[in-house]
C-alpha positions as CSV (number, residue, x, y, z in Angstrom):
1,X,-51.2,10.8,3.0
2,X,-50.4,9.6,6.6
3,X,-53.0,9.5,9.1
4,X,-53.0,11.5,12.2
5,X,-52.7,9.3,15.4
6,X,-56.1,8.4,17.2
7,X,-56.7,11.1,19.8
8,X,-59.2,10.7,22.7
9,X,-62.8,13.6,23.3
10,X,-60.1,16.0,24.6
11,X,-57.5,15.6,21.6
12,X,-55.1,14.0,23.8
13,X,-53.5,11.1,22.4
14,X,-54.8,7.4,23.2
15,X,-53.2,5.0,24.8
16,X,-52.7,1.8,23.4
17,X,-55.3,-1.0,23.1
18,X,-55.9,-2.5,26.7
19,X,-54.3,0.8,28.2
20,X,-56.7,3.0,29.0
21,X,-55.4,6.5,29.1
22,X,-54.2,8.6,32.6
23,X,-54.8,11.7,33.4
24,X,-52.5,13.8,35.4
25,X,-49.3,12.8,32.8
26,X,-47.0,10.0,34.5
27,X,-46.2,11.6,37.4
28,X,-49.9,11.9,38.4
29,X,-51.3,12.0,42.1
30,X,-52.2,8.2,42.5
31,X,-48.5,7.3,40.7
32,X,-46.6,9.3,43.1
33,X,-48.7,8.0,46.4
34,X,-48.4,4.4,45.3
35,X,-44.3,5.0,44.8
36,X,-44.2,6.6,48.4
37,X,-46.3,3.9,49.8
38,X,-43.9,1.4,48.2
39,X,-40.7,3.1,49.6
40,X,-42.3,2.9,53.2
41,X,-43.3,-0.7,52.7
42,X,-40.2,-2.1,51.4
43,X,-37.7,0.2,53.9
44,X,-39.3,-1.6,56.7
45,X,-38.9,-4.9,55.3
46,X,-34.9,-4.2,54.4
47,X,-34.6,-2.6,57.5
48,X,-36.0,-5.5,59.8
49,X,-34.3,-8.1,57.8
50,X,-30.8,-6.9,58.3
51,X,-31.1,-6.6,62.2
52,X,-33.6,-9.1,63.2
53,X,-30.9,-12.4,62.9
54,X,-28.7,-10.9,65.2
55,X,-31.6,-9.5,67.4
56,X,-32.5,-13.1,67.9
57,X,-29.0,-14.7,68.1
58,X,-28.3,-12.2,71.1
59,X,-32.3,-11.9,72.7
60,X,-32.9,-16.2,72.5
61,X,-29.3,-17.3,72.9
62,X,-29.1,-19.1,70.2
63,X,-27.1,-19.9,67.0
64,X,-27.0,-18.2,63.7
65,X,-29.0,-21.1,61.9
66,X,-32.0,-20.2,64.2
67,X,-31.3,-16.2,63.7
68,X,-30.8,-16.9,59.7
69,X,-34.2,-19.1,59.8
70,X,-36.2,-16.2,61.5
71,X,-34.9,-13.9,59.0
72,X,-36.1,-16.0,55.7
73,X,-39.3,-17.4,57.1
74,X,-40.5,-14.3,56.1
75,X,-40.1,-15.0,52.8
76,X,-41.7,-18.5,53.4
77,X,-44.8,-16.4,54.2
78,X,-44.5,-14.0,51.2
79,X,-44.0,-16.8,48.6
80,X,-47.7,-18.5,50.0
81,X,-49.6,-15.1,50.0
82,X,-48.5,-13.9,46.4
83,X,-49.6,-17.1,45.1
84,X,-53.1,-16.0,47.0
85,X,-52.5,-12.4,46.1
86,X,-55.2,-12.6,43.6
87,X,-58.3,-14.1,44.7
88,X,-58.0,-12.3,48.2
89,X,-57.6,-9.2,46.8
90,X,-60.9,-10.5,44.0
91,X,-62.6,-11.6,47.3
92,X,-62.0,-9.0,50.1
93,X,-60.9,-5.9,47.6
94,X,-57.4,-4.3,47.0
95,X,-58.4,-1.2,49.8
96,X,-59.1,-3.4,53.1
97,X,-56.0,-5.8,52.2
98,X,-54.0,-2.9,51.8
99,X,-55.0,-0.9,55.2
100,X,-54.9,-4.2,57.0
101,X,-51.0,-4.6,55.5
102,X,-50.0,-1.6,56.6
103,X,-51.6,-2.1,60.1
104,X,-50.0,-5.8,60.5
105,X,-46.3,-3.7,59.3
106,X,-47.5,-1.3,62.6
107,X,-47.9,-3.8,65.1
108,X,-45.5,-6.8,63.8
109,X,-41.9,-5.1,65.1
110,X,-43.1,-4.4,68.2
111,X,-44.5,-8.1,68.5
112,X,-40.8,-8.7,67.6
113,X,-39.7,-6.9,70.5
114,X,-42.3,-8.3,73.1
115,X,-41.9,-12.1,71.6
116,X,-40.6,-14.3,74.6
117,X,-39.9,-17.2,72.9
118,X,-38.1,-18.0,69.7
119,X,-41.7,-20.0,68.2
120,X,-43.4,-16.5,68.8
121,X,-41.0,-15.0,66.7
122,X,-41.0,-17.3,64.1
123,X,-44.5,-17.3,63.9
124,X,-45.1,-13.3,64.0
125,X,-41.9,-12.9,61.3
126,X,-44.0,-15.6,59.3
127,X,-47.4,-13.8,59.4
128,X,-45.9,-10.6,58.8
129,X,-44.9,-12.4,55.4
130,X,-48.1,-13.2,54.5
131,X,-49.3,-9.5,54.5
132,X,-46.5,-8.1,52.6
133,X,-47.5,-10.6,49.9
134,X,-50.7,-9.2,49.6
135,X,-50.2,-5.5,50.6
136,X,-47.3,-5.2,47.3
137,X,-49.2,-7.3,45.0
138,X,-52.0,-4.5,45.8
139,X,-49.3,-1.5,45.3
140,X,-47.6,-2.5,42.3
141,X,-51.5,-2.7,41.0
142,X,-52.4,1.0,41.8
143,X,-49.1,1.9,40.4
144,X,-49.3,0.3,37.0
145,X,-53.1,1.0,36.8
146,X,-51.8,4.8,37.0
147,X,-48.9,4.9,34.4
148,X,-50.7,6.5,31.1
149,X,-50.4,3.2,28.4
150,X,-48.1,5.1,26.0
151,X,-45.3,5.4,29.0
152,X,-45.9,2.0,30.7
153,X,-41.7,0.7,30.4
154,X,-40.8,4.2,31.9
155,X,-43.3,4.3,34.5
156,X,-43.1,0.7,35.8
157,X,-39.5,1.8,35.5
158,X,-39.5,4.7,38.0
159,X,-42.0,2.4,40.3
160,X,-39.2,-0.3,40.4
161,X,-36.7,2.5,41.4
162,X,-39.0,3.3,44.4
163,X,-38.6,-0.3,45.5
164,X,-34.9,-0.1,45.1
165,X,-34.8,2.9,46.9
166,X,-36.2,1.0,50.3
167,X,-34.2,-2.1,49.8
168,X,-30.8,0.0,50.3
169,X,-32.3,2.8,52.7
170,X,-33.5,-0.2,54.9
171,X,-30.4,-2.2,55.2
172,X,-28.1,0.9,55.9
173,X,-30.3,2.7,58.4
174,X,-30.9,-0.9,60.1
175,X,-27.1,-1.5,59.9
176,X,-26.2,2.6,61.3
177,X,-29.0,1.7,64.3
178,X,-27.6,-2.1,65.3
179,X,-25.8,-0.8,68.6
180,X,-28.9,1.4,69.6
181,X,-30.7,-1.6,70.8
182,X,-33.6,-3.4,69.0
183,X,-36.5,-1.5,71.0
184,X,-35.1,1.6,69.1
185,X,-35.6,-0.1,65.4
186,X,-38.8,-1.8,66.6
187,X,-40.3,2.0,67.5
188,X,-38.5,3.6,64.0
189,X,-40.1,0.6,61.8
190,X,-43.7,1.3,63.3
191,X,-43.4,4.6,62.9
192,X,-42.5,4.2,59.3
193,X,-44.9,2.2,59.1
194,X,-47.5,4.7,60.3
195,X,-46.7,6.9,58.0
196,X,-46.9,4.6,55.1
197,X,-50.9,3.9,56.3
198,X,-51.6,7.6,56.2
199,X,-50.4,7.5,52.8
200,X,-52.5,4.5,52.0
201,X,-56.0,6.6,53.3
202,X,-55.6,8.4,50.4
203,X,-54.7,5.9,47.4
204,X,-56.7,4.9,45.0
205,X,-56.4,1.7,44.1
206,X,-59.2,1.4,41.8
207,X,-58.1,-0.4,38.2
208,X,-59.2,1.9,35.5
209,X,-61.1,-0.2,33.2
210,X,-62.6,1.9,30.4
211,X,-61.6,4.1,27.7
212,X,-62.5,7.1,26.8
213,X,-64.1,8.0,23.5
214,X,-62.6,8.1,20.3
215,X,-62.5,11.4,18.0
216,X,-62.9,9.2,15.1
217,X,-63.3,5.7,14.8
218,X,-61.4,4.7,11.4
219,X,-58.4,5.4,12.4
220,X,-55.7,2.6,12.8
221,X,-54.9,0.6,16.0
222,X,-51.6,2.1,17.6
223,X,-49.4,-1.5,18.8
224,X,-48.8,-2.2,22.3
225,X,-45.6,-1.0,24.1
226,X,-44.7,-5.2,24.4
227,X,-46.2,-7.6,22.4
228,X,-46.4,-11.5,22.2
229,X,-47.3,-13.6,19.6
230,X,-50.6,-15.5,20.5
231,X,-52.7,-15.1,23.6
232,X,-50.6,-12.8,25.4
233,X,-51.2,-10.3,22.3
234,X,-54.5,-10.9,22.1
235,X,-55.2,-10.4,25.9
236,X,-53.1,-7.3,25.9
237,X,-55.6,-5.6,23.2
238,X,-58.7,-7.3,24.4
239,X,-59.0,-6.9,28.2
240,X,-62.1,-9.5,28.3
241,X,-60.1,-12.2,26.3
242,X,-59.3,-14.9,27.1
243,X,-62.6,-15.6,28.7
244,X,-62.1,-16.7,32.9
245,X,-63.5,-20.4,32.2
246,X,-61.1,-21.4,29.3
247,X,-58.3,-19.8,31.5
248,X,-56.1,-23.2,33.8
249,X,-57.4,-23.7,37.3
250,X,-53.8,-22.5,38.5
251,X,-54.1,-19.3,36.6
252,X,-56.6,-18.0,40.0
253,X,-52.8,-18.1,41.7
254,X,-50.2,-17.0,39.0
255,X,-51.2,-15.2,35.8
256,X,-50.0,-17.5,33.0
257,X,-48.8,-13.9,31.0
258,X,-46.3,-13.2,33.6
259,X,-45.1,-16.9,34.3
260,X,-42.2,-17.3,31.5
261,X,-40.4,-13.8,32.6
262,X,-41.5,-15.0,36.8
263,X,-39.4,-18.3,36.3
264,X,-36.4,-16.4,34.0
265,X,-36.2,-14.1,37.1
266,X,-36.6,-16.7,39.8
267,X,-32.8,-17.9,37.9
268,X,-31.3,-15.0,37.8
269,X,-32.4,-14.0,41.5
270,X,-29.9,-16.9,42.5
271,X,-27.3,-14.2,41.3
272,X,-28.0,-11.6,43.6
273,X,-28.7,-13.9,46.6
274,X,-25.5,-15.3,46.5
275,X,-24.0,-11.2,46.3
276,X,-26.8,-10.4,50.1
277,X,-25.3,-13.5,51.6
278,X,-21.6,-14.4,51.1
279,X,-20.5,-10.7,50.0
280,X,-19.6,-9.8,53.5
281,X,-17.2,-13.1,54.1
282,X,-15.3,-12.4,50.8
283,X,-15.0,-8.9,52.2
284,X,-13.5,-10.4,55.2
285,X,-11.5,-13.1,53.5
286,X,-9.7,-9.7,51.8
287,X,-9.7,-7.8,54.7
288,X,-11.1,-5.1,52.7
289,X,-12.5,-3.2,56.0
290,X,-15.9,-2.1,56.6
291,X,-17.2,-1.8,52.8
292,X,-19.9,-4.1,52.2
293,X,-22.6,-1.3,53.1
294,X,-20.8,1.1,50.2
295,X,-21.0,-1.8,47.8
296,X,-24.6,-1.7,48.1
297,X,-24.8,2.4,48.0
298,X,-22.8,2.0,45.0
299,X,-25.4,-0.5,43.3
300,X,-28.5,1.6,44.5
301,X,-26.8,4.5,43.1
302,X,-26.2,2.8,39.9
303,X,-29.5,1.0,39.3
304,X,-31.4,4.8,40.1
305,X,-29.6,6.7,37.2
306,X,-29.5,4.0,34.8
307,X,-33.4,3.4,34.9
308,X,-33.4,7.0,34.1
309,X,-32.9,5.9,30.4
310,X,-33.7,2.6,30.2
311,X,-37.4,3.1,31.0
312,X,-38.2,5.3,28.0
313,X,-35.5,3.2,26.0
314,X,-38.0,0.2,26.5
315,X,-40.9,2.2,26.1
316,X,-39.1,2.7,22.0
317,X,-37.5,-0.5,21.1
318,X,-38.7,-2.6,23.8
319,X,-37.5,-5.1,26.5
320,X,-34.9,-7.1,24.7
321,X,-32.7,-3.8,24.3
322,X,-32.4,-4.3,27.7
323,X,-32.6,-7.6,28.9
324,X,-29.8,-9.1,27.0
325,X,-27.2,-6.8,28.0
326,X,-28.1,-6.7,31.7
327,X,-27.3,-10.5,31.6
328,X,-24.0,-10.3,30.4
329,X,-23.3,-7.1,32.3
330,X,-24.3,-8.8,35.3
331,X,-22.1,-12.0,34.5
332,X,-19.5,-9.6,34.3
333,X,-20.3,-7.8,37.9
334,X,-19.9,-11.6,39.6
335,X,-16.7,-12.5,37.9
336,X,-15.2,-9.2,39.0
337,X,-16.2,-9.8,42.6
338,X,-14.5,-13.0,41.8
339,X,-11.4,-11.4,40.9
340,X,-11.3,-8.1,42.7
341,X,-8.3,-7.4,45.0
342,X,-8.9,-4.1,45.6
343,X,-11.8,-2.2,47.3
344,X,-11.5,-0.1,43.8
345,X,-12.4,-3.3,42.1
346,X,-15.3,-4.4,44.0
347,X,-16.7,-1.0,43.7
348,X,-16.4,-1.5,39.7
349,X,-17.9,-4.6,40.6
350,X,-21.1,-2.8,42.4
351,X,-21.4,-0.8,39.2
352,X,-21.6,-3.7,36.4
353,X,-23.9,-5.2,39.3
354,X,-26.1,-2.1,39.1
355,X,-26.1,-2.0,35.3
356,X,-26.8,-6.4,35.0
357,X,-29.4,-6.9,38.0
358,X,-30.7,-4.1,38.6
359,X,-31.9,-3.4,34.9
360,X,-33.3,-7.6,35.1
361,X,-35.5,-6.9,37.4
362,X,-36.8,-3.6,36.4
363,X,-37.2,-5.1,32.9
364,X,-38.5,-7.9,33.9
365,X,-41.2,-6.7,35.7
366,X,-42.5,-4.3,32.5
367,X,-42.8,-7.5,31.0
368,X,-44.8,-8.9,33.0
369,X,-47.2,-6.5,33.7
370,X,-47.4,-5.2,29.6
371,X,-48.2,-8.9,29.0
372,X,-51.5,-9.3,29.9
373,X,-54.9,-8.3,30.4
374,X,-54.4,-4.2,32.3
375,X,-57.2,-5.2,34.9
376,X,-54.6,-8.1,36.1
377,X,-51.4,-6.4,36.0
378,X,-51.2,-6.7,39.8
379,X,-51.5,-10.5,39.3
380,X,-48.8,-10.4,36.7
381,X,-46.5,-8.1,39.1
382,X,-47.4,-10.5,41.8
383,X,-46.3,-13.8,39.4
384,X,-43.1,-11.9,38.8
385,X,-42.9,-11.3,42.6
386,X,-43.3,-14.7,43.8
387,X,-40.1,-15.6,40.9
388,X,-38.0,-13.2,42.4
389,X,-38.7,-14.1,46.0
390,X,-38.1,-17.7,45.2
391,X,-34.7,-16.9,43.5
392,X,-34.2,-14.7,46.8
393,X,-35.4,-17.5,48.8
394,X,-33.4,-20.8,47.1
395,X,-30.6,-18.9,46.4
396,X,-28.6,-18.8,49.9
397,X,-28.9,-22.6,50.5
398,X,-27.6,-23.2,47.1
399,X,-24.8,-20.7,47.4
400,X,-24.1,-22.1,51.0
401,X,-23.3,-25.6,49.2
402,X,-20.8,-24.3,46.3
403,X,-19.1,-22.0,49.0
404,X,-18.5,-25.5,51.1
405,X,-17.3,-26.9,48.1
406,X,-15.3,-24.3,46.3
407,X,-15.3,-21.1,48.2
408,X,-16.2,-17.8,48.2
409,X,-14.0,-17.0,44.6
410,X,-15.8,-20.2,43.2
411,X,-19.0,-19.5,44.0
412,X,-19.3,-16.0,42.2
413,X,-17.5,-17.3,39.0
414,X,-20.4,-20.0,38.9
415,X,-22.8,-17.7,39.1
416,X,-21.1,-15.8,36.3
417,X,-21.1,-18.9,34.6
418,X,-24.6,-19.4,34.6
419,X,-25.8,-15.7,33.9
420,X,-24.3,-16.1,30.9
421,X,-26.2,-19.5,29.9
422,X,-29.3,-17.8,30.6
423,X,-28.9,-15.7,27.6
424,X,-30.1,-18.1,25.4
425,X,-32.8,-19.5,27.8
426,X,-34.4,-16.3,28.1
427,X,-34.5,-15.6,24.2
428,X,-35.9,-19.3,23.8
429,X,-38.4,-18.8,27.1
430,X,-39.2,-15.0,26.4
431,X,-36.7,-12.8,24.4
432,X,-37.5,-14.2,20.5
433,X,-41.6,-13.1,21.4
434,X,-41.4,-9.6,22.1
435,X,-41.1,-7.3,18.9
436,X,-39.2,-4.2,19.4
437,X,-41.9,-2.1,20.4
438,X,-43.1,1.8,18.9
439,X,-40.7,3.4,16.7
């Protein structure tokens, strides 16, 4: 006779070991303010970034290396704060780093606006990093610590879709508002901004620690949604293991969990960096008109219905049913932007993009954060993070060199080249340690 599953006082079911349970279902309260707050933060980002280069080409007269190195300086400051993410947030709390983000995403474009000199600007883009860092780390916390255990691959899912949903709204409102003057954007991205604080007032970002009682005690353990073999396992089901003193001194920066799946993403961030930075000159090369923007909506679009399925599809058989495909899918998506001679094509191209990248990074990020200990799943989202903005980061000064070298047409089938031989790195690194998750 099979036993019943192991319910909590209230008969609802448990969660599994290390995931306390949620109340409120996934789409609780403190879920959907932490996805809103998320949208508002990331928007602002996208939006700044695709108008601030040629704000400061035109503002300092200067070239497009100085407006290209105010642009990614900010990501200079949010690789150093997510590798201080967590012990800020252990020292000063997750609720004053938050508010003080927020406040520095108020006041930083119109510092933008007022800078009079191009150090000013460097120095107010880099800052404005460093708080964006911390501020995410501290949302993608809330969020997680809010997804009930038994639905984290779906929820962590539909969080990751908030974040996609700013990084294309920025960029095409930013891009719709160029002419309008940069006092305009300046005024719109603080009063996003604003809005995103209020909606910070009331988050809780407490981590939710403890477990509620058990109707009966003999009843068998229920398996994590991920697993590892080793450590990782045993910190997933025992929150206090390993103990903090037998854990590396580096592990107070990056949570060793999450640091396998951080560098796999860091590689496959190259990808997508060359797509942001050289897709508009093959679309000129073509003279495929004004379609770079679509190619983007077409992603976005593509990325938000797939993760419809593919968070719950996790949630059953776990990451791998995922992550393999998306890296030959995306390997596909670069060698037919490779190819493509019609706008047709490079749409297709958007889609496979959508269905490769945009699957990686969602699933990447449920393994980071179902990999270790719940109360430092913002440090693992952070780890992973910090891999993507180094991919994000490094990735436009490598694909810079093979475009001088072999052009635009070479550069993506290299890319393609290499997605595909990080298909057995990942299975070595990561893939061959997760089991397939709940039947």
């Amino acid at each position: 006779m099979s036993q019943s599953p192991p319910r909590t006082a209230n008969g609802g079911p448990l969660s599994p070991p290390g995931r306390p349970a949620v109340p409120g279902g996934l789409w609780n309260r403190g879920f959907v303010l932490a996805c809103l707050a998320n949208i508002m933060m990331f928007f602002n980002v996208h939006f700044l970034l695709s108008t601030v280069a040629a704000y400061t080409v035109a503002r300092f007269a200067v070239g497009d290396t100085v407006g290209g190195a105010v642009a990614s300086v900010f990501i200079v400051g949010t690789l150093i704060s997510r590798l201080l993410a967590g012990p800020l947030i252990e020292r000063f709390g997750s609720r004053p780093l938050l508010l003080v983000g927020f406040i520095a995403f108020i006041v930083a474009p119109l510092l933008y606006w007022a800078s009079g000199e191009v150090w000013a600007l460097l120095l107010v883009r880099a800052v404005h990093g460093l708080t964006f860092g911390v501020s995410s780390s501290v949302i993608a916390a809330a969020a997680v610590n809010r997804v009930p255990g038994t639905r984290m691959s779906e929820g962590t899912s539909h969080y990751s879709s908030s974040t996609l949903i700013g990084v294309a709204a920025g960029p095409m409102v930013g891009l719709a508002l160029g002419g309008t003057g940069f006092g305009t954007v300046a005024v719109i991205a603080s009063a996003v901004s604003l809005a995103g604080l209020v909606i910070a007032l009331f988050m809780d970002v407490r981590p939710r620690d403890s477990e509620p009682a058990l109707e009966t005690p003999d009843v068998p353990e229920v398996p994590a949604v991920v697993e590892t073999d080793g450590a990782a396992t045993a910190a997933a089901q025992n929150p206090s293991a390993p103990p903090e003193a037998a854990r590396p001194w580096w592990a107070r920066y990056v949570e060793p969990g999450a640091a396998p799946t951080a560098a796999i993403g860091a590689l496959y961030s190259l990808g997508y960096a060359g797509i942001v930075t050289f897709l508009a000159t093959l679309v000129s090369e073509r003279d495929f008109g004004t379609v770079a923007s679509l190619f983007f909506a077409v992603y976005a679009g593509t990325v938000l219905v797939s993760r419809l399925f593919t968070g719950r599809l996790m949630d059953r058989r776990g990451a791998n049913i995922v992550m393999l495909p998306a890296f030959l899918l995306f390997a596909a998506g670069l060698a037919t932007i490779a190819v493509a001679g019609t706008v047709m094509a490079l749409m297709a191209a958007a889609v496979l993009v959508g269905l490769g990248y945009g699957q990686l990074q969602s699933a990447g990020q449920v393994i980071c954060v179902t990999q270790v200990p719940r109360e430092r799943a913002g440090m693992g989202a952070s780890t992973y993070f910090l891999g993507i903005d180094a991919g994000m980061g490094l990735g436009p000064l490598l694909a810079g060199a093979l475009v001088q070298w072999w052009g635009t047409t070479g550069l993506y089938w290299v890319l393609a080249g290499f997605l595909v031989a990080l298909v057995p790195v990942y299975w070595l690194v990561q893939g061959r340690h997760l089991q397939r998750g709940r039947s």
